[in-house]
Every structure is written in C-alpha cells, then in structure tokens.
C-alpha positions in Angstrom: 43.1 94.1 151.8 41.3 91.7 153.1 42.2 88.5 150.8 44.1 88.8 147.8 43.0 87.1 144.9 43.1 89.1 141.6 43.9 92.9 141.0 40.2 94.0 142.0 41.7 93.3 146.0 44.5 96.2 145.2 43.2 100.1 145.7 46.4 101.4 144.4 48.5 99.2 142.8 51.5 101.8 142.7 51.5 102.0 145.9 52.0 98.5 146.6 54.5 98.3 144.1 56.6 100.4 146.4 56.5 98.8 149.1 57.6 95.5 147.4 60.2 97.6 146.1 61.2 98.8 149.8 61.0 95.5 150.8 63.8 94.7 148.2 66.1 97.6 149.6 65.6 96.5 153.0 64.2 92.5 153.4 64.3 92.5 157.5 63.3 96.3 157.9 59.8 94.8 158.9 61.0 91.4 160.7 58.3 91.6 163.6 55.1 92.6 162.2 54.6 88.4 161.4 55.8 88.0 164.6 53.9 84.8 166.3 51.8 84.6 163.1 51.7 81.7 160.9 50.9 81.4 156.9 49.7 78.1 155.9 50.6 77.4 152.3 48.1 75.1 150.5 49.4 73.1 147.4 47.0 71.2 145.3 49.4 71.3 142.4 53.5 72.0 142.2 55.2 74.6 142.8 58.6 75.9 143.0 59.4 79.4 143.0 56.2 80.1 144.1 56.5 77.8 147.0 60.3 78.8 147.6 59.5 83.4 147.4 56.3 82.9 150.2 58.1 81.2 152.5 60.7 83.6 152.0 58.7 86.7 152.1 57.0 85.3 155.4 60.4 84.6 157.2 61.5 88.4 156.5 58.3 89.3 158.6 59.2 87.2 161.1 55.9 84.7 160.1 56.2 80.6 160.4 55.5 79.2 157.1 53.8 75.8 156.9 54.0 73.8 153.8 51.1 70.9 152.8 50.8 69.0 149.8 47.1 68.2 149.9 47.5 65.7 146.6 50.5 64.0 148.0 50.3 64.7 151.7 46.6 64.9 152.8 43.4 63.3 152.3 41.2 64.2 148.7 39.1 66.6 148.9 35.9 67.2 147.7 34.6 71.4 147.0 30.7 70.9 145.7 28.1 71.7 148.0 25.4 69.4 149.2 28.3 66.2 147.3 27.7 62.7 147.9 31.3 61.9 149.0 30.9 58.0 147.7 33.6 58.4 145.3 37.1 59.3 146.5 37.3 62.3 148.0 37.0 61.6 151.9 36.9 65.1 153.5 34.8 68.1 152.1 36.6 71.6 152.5 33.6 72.8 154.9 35.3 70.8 157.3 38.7 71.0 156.2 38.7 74.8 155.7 37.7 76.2 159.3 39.9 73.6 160.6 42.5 75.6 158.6 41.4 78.7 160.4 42.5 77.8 163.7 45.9 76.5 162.7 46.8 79.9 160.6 46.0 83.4 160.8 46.7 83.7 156.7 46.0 80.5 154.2 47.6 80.8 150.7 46.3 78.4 148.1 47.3 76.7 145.0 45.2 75.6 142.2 44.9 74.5 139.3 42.5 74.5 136.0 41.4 71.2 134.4 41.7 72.4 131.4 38.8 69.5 130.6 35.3 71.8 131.6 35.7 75.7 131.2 32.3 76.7 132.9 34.3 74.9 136.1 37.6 76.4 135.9 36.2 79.5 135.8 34.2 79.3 138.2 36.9 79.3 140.6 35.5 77.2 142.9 38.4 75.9 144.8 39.8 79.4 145.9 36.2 80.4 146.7 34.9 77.9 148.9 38.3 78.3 151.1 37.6 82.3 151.3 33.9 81.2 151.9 34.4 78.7 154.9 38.4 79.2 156.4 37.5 82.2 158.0 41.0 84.1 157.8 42.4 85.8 154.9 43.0 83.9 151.8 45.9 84.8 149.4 46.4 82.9 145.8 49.4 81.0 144.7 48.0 80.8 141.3 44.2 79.4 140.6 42.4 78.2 137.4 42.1 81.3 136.1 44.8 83.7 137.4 48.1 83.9 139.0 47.9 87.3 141.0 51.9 87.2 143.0 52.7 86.7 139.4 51.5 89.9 137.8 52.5 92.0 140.6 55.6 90.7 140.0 55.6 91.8 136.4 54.4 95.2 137.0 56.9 95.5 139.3 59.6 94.7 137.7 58.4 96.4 134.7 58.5 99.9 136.9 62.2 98.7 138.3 63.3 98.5 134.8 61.7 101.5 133.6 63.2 103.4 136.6 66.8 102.6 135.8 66.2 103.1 132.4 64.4 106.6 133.1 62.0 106.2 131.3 59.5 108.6 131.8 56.8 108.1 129.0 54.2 105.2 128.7 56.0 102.1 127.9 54.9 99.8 125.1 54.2 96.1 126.6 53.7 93.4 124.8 52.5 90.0 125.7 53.2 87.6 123.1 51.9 83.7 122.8 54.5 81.3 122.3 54.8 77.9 121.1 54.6 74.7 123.8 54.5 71.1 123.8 51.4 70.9 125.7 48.1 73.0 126.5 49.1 74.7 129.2 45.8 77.2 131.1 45.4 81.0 130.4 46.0 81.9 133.9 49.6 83.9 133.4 47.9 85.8 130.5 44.6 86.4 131.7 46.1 88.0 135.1 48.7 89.6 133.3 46.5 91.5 130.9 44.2 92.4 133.9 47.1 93.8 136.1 48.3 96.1 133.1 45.1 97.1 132.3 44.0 98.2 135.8 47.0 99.7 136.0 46.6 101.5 133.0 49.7 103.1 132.2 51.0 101.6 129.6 50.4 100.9 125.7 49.5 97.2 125.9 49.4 94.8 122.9 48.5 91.0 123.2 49.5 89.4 119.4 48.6 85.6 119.4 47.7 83.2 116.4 43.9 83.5 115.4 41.4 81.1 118.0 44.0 81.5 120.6 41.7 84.8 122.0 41.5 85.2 125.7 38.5 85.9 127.6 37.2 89.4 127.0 36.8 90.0 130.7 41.1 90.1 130.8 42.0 91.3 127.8 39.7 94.2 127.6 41.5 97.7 127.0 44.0 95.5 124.7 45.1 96.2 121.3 45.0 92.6 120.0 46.7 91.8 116.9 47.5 88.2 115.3 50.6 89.6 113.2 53.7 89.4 115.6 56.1 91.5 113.6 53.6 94.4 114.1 53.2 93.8 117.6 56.8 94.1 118.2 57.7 97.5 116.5 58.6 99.8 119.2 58.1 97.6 122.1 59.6 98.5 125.4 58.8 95.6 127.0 57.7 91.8 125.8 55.7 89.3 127.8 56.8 85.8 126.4 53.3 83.1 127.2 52.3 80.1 125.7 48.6 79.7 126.5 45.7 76.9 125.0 42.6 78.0 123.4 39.4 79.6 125.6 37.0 79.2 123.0 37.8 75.8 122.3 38.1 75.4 125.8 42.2 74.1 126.6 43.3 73.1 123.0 46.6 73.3 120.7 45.4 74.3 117.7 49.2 74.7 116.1 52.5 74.9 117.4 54.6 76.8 115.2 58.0 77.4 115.6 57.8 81.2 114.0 56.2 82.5 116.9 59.2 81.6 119.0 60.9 85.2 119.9 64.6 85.8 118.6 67.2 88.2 118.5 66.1 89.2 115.0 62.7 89.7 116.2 63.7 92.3 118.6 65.6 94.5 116.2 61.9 96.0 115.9 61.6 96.7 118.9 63.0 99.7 121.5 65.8 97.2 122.5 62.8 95.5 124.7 63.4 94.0 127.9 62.1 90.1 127.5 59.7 88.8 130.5 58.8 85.2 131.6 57.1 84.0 134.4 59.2 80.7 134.4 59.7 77.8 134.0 60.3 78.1 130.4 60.9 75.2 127.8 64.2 76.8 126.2 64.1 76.8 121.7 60.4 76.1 122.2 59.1 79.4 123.6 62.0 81.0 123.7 65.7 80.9 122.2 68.1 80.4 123.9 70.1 83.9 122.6 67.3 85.7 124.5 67.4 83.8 127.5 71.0 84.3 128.0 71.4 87.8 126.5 71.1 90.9 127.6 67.6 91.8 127.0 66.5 88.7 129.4 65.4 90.1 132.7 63.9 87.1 133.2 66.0 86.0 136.2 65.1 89.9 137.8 61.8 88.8 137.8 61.7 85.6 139.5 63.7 87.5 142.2 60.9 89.7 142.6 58.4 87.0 144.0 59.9 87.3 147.4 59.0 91.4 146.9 55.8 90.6 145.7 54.7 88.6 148.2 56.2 90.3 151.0 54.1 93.2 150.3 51.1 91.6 149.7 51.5 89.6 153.0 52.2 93.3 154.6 48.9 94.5 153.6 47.3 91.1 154.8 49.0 91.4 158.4 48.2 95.1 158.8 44.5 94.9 157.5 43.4 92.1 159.6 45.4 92.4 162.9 
C-alpha cells in the first residue's frame, strides 16, 4: 500500500479487516514497528474522532503523532499550479509539501469540499498535489469526496457484528439519507457505497428522496430506491447519512422529518443493527430511541477508528520501510 486514499489502494479488503480486528484483541502486540517514525496529521478542517483514533492508532505502533491546524495554525495555502499568489494565500503546497517530507515519514490529510464548485471538489485537488509533491506516503482523514478510515470502519464493524451474530449468509445493508439542517458533502456516502461495493458481499440498497442521487461512479452495483419503507424490509444492517444534492451540486432540496429512522421503522427490518459515522444531530437524523437502544452500534463503531487506522498505518509502515 503505498498511499491510502480510497478503496482502489486495498488488494484485499478482508484481509485488512483482520488485522484491524487483531489490532483490537491485542492494541500493543505491534508497539515497535512505528518505532522512531513519525505521522504528521494535516487538518485543514475539524476533526475530532478522527483526529483523536490516528493519534491513537500511531501510539500503539510506537509512532510520534504530530498535530497541525493549517487554517488556524499555519500560513494559507494555495494548491493551483502555475497561481499568482497576490491574494491571500502566502505559501504554495510545492513548497510546503516536500518540506513535509523531511519532517515525517507518513502525512495524513484532512480536507474538505466547498460544496460551492463540483468540477473542483471532485477533482480532489488538495489530497493530490500532497501525494504529487510530499514525497512520503499519504493517508486521508476525509477529502472532498470520500472518507476512506471511515468505510473501513464500517465494513469492519459490519463483519464484527455479523460474526457475533453468526451470520453466515449475505447481509442486507442499507444506507439510508437522512434529514439535516444544513448541506452537508457526499463524502460518507460516496466512500461508503464504494467500500461495500468492492467488497462485494453484501445485498446493498441506497433509498434517498428523488434529486438527492449520488454520483454513478459510487453507487454503481446499488439497488437504489426512493421509497424507504421498501428499503428497510429485511435489512440486516442500516447506514443512517444525510448528504446534499450532486446534481444540483451541494443543495437541500427538502428536509423532511419522515425520513428520520424510528423504532417503528425497523420492525421491517431483520432487527437491523443501526450505523452512523458521527457526529449525529439527535431527532433530526436520528431519534433518539435508536440512538440509545439496542440496535445502535453506533458507539462500536467510533471505537473502531483506532482499528482502522492502525491497520491501515501497518500496511503503510511495512510497504514503505
């Protein structure tokens, strides 16, 4: 693995999955490979469990993580080639980026979409010009268009729940929108839909008002449905995500307040375990009966960051010396 950006840097997702799982069993069993090795972590928007799980997950390998808040702690930074830096960005990342390189032998980023200009955002220009000049493996916190830790989070929580619950057919997974105050981007969903897909066992359903489609590149190999209730029959598994239009690039069309998920909602399903990749606006996207039940593994799965990343940062280390 040389960087880790999206589900296409994986050859067997499985695989990794047990080794974040391992990880989990025993945290410290690998506490030397990071040895003398440092991960700079890159934040040009908030975080907090993100932030909080790779730091973690670093420690356990014996790594030094090092925290910067370019907004808040750095100078502005400008990413297009051949720029005329008379505005206010004062350093380009060709200059900032190599420096990088010789301060950390892994750089883990954190973007974030404008939500204003789709061609941009999904460009993914940001991520790409650090993997282009920084010289040293790259790993994403979340970019414009996908949150990678994330979904291997998911899937892996997904398999720990599946395991306990021996399940030993093809779940049903459903990743339903949700209503939210605000647009919020389509990264959750997008890398979501392309870590199940890829990973390909599993009967996957995204249901989500009509316009609110996401790009066909993700949610290719979906069965996409904008009625709910049918969504929901049989599920083993539901994905709670508000996401703003694509199309329409970053819009709220509607918010209504039926597409919140409630306990009478999931007497259709196979007494489904209900996912949520946090933070979570509580009797907006979800009620507060699921959130505190006993179908919420919610919690579980912001554990599983640290596992995530852990074995993601395993595979970084081990590929690149």
């Amino acid at each position: 693995m040389k960087n880790f950006v999206s589900v296409h840097d994986v050859n067997n997702i499985d695989a990794l999955v047990q080794r974040a799982l391992a990880h989990k069993a025993s945290p410290l069993a690998n506490k030397t490979l990071g040895a003398n090795k440092r991960i700079g972590c890159l934040f040009l928007n908030p975080s907090m469990r993100t932030r909080l799980s790779t730091q973690i997950a670093a420690q356990n390998l014996g790594m030094e993580a090092i925290v910067f808040n370019v907004g808040s702690e750095g100078w502005a930074l400008e990413f297009e080639e051949e720029a005329i830096m008379s505005g206010t960005s004062v350093e380009h990342v060709k200059d900032a980026a190599p420096v990088f390189g010789k301060y950390f032998d892994i750089l883990a980023i954190r973007t974030f979409p404008s939500l204003k200009n789709r061609e941009d955002d999904y460009s993914e220009l940001y991520i790409k010009q650090f993997i282009k000049y920084a010289g040293i493996p790259v790993l994403s916190l979340e970019s414009a268009t996908l949150h990678p830790l994330q979904s291997l989070t998911d899937i892996i929580t997904i398999t720990e729940s599946m395991q306990e619950q021996a399940l030993n057919r093809k779940p049903k997974i459903v990743l339903s929108w949700a209503p939210h105050v605000k647009p919020l981007p389509q990264c959750v969903a997008n890398s979501f839909s392309q870590w199940v897909n890829a990973w390909g066992q599993a009967d996957f359903v995204i249901t989500h008002p009509e316009d609110y489609e996401l790009s066909e590149e993700f949610n290719q190999g979906a069965s996409i449905t904008h009625n709910q209730e049918e969504a929901l029959k049989d599920a083993d598994f539901v994905y709670v995500k508000n996401w703003s239009t694509y199309t329409d690039y970053g819009k709220i069309y509607e918010s209504d307040p039926k597409w919140m998920l409630t306990n009478k909602k999931l007497e259709a399903t196979n007494n489904a375990k209900v996912m949520h990749c946090l933070p979570v606006r509580r009797n907006v996207e979800l009620s507060d009966e699921i959130l505190d039940g006993p179908n919420s593994i919610v919690t579980r799965e912001a554990g599983n960051r640290v596992w995530a990343a852990q074995a993601v940062l395993e595979q970084l280390l081990t590929t690149n010396g």
